[in-house]
C-alpha positions as CSV (number, residue, x, y, z in Angstrom):
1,X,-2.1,16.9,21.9
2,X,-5.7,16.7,23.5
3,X,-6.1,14.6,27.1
4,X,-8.7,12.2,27.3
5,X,-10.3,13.8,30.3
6,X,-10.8,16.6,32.2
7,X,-10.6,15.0,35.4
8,X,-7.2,13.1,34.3
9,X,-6.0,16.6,33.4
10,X,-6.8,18.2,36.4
11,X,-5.8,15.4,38.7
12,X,-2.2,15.3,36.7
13,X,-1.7,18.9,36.9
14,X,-2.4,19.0,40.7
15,X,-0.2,16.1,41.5
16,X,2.6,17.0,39.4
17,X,3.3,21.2,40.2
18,X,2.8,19.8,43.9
19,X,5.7,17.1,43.3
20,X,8.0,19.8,41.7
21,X,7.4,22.9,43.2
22,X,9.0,22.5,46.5
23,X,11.2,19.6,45.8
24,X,14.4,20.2,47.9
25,X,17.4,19.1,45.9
26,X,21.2,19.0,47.0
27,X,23.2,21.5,47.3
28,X,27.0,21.3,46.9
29,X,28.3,21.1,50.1
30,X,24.9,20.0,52.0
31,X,26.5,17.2,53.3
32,X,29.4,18.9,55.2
33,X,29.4,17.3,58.6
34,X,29.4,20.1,61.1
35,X,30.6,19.6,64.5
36,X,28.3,18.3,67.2
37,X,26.1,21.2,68.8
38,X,26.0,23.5,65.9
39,X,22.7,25.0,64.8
40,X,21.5,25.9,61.6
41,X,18.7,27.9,59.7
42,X,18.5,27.8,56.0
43,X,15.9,29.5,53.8
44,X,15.5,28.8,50.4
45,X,13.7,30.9,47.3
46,X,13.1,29.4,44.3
47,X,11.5,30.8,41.4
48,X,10.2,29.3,38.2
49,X,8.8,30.0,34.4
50,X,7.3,26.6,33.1
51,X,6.5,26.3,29.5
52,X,5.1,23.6,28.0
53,X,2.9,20.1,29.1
54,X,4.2,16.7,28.5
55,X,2.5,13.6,28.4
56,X,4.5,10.4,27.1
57,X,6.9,12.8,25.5
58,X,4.3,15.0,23.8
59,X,4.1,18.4,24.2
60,X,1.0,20.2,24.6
61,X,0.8,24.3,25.2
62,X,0.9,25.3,28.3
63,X,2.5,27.8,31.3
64,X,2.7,28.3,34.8
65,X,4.9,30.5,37.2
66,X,5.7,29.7,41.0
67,X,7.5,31.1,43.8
68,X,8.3,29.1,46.5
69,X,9.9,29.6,50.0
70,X,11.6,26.7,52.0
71,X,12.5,27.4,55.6
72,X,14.8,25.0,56.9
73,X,15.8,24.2,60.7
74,X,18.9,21.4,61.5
75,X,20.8,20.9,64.6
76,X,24.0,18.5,64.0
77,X,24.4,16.2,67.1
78,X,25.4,12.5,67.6
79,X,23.2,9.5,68.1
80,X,24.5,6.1,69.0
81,X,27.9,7.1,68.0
82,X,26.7,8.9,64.3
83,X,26.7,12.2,63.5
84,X,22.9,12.9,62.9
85,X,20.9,16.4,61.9
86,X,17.5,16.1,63.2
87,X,15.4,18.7,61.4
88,X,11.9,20.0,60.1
89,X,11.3,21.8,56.6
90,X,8.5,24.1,55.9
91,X,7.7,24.8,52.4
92,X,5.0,27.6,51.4
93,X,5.0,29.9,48.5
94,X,2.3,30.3,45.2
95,X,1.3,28.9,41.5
96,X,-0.5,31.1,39.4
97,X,-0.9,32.2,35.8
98,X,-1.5,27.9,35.4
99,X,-2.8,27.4,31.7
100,X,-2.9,23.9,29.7
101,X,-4.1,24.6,26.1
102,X,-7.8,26.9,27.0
103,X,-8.0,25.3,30.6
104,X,-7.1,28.2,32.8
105,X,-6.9,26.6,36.2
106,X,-6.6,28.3,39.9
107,X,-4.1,30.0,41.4
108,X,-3.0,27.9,44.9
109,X,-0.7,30.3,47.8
110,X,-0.4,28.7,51.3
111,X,1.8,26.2,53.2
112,X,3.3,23.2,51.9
113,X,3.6,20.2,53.1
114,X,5.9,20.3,56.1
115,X,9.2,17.6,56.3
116,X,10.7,15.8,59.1
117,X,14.4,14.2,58.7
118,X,17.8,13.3,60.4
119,X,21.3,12.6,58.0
120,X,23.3,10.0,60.0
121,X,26.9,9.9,58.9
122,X,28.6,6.5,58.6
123,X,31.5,8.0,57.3
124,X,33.0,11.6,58.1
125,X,36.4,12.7,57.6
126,X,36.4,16.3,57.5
127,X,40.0,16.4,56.8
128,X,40.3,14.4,53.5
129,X,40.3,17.0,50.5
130,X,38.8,20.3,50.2
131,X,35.5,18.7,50.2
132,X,36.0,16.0,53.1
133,X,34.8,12.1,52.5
134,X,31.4,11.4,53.5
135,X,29.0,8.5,53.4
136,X,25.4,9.2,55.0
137,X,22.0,8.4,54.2
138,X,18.9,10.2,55.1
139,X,14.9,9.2,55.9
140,X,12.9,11.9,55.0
141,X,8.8,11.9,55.9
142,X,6.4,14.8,54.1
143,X,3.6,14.8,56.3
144,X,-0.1,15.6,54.8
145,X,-0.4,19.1,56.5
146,X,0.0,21.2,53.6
147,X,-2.8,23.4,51.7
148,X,-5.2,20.5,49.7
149,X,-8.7,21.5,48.2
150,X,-10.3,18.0,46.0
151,X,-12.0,21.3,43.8
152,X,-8.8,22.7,43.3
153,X,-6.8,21.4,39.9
154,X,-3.5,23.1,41.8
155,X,-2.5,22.2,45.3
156,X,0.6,22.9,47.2
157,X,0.1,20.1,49.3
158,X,-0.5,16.6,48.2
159,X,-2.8,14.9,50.8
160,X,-0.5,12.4,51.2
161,X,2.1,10.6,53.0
162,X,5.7,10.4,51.5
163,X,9.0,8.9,52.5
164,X,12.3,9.5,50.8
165,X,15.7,7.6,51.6
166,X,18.4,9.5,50.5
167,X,21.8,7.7,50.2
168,X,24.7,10.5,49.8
169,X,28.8,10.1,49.0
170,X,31.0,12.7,48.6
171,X,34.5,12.4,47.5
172,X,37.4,14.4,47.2
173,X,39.4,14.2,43.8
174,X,41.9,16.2,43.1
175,X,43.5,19.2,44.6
176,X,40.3,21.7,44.4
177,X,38.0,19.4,42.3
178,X,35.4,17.5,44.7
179,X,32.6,15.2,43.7
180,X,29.1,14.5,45.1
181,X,26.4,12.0,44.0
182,X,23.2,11.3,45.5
183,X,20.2,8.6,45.1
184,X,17.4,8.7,46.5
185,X,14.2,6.2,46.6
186,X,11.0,8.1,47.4
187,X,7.6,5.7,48.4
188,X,3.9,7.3,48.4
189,X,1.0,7.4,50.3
190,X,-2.6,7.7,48.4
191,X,-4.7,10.3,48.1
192,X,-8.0,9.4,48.7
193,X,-9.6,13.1,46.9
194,X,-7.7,13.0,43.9
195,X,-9.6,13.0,40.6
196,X,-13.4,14.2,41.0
197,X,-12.8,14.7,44.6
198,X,-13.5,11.0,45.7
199,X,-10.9,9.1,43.3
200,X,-7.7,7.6,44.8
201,X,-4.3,8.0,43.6
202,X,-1.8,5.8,43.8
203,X,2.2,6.1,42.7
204,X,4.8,3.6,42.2
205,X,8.2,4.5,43.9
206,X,9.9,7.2,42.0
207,X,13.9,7.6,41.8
208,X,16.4,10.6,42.0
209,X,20.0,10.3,40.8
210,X,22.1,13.6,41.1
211,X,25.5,14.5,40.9
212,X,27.6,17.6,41.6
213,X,31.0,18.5,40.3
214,X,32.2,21.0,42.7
215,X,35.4,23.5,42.6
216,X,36.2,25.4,45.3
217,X,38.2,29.1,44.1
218,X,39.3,29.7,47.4
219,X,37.8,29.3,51.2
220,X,35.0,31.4,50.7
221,X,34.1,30.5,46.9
222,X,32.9,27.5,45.1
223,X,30.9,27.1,42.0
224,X,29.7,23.2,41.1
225,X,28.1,21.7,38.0
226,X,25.4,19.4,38.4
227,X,23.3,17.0,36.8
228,X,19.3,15.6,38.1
229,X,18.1,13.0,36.3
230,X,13.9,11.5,38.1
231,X,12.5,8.0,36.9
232,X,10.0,6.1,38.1
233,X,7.1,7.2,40.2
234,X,3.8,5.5,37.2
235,X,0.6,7.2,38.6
236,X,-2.8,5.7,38.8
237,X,-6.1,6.8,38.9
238,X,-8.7,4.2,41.1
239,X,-6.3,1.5,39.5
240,X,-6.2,3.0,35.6
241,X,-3.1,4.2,34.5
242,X,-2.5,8.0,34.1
243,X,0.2,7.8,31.6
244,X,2.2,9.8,34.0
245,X,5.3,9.5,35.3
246,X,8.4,11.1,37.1
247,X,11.0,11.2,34.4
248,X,12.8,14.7,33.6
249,X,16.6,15.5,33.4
250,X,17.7,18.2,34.7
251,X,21.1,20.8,34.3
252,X,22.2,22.8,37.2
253,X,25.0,25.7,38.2
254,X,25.6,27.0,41.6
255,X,28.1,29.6,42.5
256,X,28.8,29.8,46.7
257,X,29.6,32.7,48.8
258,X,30.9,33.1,52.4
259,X,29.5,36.3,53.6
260,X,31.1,36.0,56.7
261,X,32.2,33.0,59.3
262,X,28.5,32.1,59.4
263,X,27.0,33.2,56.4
264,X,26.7,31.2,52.7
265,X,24.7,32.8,50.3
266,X,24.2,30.4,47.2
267,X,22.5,31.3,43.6
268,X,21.9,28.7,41.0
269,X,20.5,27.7,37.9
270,X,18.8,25.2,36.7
271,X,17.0,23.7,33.4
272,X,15.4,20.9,32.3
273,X,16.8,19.4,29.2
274,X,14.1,16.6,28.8
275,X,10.6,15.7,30.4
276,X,8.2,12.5,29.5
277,X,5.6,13.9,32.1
278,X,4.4,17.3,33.3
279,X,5.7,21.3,32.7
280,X,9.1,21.9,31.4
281,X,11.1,24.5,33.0
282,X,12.8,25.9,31.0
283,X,14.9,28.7,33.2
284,X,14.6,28.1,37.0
285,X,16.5,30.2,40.3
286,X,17.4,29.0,43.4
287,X,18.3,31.5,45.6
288,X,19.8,30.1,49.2
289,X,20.9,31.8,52.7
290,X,22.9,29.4,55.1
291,X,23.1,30.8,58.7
292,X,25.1,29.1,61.7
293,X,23.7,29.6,65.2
């Protein structure tokens, strides 16, 4: 497989690790109402071995590692009679070791770009199942502060605005068995020093779907199965198609720990067991400490 251009290649590569890299996905349980007044810090590490290019399905040779860090702050309170968790996210980490057939590209370590967010709850009963029954949907902005240099082919940030709506149900099934599903609709900004430096970028909307079959051992255990499938999301480069889209499938396992009263630690693994556009992971872990204040 050979790419048509070196800017497309570069532009692709930049737009696509910054997209996947510090995406925050669902954990089982994330949409727990807590009671009015708590406070929360999460921090997240995820780590991840990427083999393999795709564009339309073919697979050129290529690798890439990253480590990324996610620190997250919530407080739970209620607004106009919802429970709501108003909240920032900070993502930082590095990408390094980036190769796409001989192109050996930079190495990118900084901050992210930084999230802003609120759940609101139009449904929360705690009390139904292990799980509880919730319906809540939540607006998400990425704002355009994260580390962005048009020489660089790999970016943490994207220099770009980005709103996701996330739409979330869980639902108890039977005895220990919960389920969880999740949809979100994600809308982008351009970047205006994409490409050469002075090329725009433009995205159609992009779609997640994910599910979560969760089972909880007892009150401090719980392991879930879970699915990811992305669609959507065509880019374009100053109007001319890239040939690049969103669409990847993912496979996940979690395992849950209470420490203590306070405490969660979550691990979890993840693969992806299809991509049409961008690196493959083949093994990825997600490491996650969940602290009540």
């Amino acid at each position: 497989m050979h790419f048509r251009n070196k800017n497309a290649l570069l532009l692709i590569l930049s737009g696509l690790l910054a997209q996947h890299s510090h995406a925050i996905d669902v954990n089982a349980g994330d949409y727990t109402a807590l009671p009015s007044g708590t406070n929360v810090g999460v921090f997240y590490y995820q780590h991840g071995e990427m083999d393999g290019y795709y564009q339309n399905g073919d697979k050129a040779r290529a690798e890439s590692t990253s480590d990324i860090g996610i620190a997250r702050f919530i407080h739970y309170t209620d607004i106009a009679g919802l429970r709501a968790t108003p909240q920032i996210v900070i993502p930082f980490g590095s990408v390094r070791n980036t190769q796409i057939a001989d192109a050996h590209l930079n190495n990118a370590s900084g901050f992210a770009d930084p999230i802003i967010a609120s759940a609101f709850w139009f449904i929360n009963q705690p009390e139904q199942g292990v799980s509880g029954r919730y319906l809540a949907v939540t607006p998400f902005i990425y704002l355009p502060l994260g580390q962005y240099d048009k020489n660089d082919a790999v970016n943490l940030g994207e220099n770009r605005f980005k709103y996701d709506l996330q739409l979330a149900w869980v639902q108890p099934l039977y005895g220990k068995l919960g389920f969880e599903f999740y949809q979100d609709a994600i809308w982008y900004g351009d970047n205006d020093e994409a490409g050469s430096g002075n090329q725009t970028l433009s995205q159609d909307t992009s779609y997640q779907t994910q599910v979560n079959l969760r089972y909880d051992l007892n009150a401090k255990q719980r392991i879930a199965l879970g699915y990811a499938a992305n669609y959507g999301g065509d880019q374009s480069l100053d109007g001319i198609s890239l040939q690049q889209n969103m669409e990847k499938q993912q496979a996940r396992f979690e395992f849950q720990q209470m420490v203590n009263s306070r405490t969660q630690l979550s691990a979890q693994l993840v693969s992806d067991t299809q991509v049409e556009s961008g690196f493959k992971k083949d093994l990825g872990l997600n490491f996650r400490l969940f602290y009540i204040f």
